[in-house]
FIDRENMI-123799 format. One record per residue (C-alpha): residue number from 1; x, y, z; residue in three letters. Coordinates in pm, 1 decimal, decimal comma, always signed. Layout:
REM residues N
(NUM (X Y Z) 'Ala')
...
END
This chain:
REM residues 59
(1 (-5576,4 -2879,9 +511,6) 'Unk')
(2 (-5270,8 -2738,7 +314,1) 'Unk')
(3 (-5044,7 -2843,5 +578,0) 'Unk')
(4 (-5165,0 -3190,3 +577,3) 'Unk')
(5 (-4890,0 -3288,4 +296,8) 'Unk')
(6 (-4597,8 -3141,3 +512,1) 'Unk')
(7 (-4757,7 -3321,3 +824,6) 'Unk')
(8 (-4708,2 -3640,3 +656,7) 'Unk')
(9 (-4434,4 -3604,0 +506,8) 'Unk')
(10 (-4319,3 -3555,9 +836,4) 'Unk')
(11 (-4429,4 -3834,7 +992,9) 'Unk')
(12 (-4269,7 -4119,9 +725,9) 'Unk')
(13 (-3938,4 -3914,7 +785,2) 'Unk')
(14 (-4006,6 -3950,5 +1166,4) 'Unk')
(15 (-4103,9 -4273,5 +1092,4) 'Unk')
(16 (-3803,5 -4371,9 +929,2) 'Unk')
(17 (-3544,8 -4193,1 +1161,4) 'Unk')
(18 (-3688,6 -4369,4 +1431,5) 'Unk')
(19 (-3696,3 -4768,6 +1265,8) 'Unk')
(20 (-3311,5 -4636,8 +1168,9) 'Unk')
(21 (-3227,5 -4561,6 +1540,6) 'Unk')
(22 (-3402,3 -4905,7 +1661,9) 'Unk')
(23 (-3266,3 -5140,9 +1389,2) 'Unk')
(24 (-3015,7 -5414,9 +1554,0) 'Unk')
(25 (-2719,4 -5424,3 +1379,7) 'Unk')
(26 (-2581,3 -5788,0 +1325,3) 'Unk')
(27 (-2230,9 -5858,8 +1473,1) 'Unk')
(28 (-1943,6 -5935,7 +1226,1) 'Unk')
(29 (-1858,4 -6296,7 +1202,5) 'Unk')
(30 (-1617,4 -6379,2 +1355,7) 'Unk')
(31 (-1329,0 -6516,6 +1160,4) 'Unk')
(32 (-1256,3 -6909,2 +1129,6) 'Unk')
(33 (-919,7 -7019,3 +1025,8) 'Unk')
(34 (-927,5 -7412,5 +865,3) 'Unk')
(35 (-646,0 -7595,6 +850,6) 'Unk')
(36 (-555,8 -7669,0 +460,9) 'Unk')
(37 (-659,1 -8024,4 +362,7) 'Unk')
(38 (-368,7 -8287,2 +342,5) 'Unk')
(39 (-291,9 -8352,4 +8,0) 'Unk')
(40 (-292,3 -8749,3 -87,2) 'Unk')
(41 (+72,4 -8790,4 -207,2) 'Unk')
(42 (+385,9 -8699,2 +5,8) 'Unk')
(43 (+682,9 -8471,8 -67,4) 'Unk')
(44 (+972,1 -8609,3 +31,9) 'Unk')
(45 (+1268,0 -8403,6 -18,9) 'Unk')
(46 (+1632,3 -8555,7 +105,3) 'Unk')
(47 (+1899,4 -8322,8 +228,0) 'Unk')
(48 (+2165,4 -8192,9 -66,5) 'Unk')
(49 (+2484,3 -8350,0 -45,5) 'Unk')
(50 (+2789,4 -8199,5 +188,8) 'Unk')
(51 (+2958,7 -7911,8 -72,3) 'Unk')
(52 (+3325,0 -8111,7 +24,0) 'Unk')
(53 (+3345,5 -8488,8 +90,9) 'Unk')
(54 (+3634,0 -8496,5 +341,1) 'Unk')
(55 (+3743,8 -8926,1 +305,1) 'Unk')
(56 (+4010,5 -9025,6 +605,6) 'Unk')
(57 (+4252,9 -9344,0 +576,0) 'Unk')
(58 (+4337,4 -9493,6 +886,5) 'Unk')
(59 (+4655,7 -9808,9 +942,9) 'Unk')
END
């Protein structure tokens, strides 16, 4: 009867090694990539003006 502590003891760490061992592990999600939401007013952006302005006079 003395040994009937360690016995059980036993067991529930039995018990739990083995519901450790058989547990499923979930797969990681996988990643989802959303494109970013159009935003409601346009940018509009108009190409800086040539650095030299080159003017040519024909007759």
């Amino acid at each position: 009867m003395k040994y009937l502590p360690l016995i059980a003891i036993a067991c529930a760490l039995a018990a739990c090694e083995y519901k450790h061992e058989t547990t499923v592990q979930p797969t990681p999600a996988t990643a989802v990539v959303t494109p970013a939401p159009v935003a409601s007013t346009a940018v509009v952006t108009t190409p800086a003006p040539p650095a030299t302005s080159t003017t040519i006079y024909t007759r």
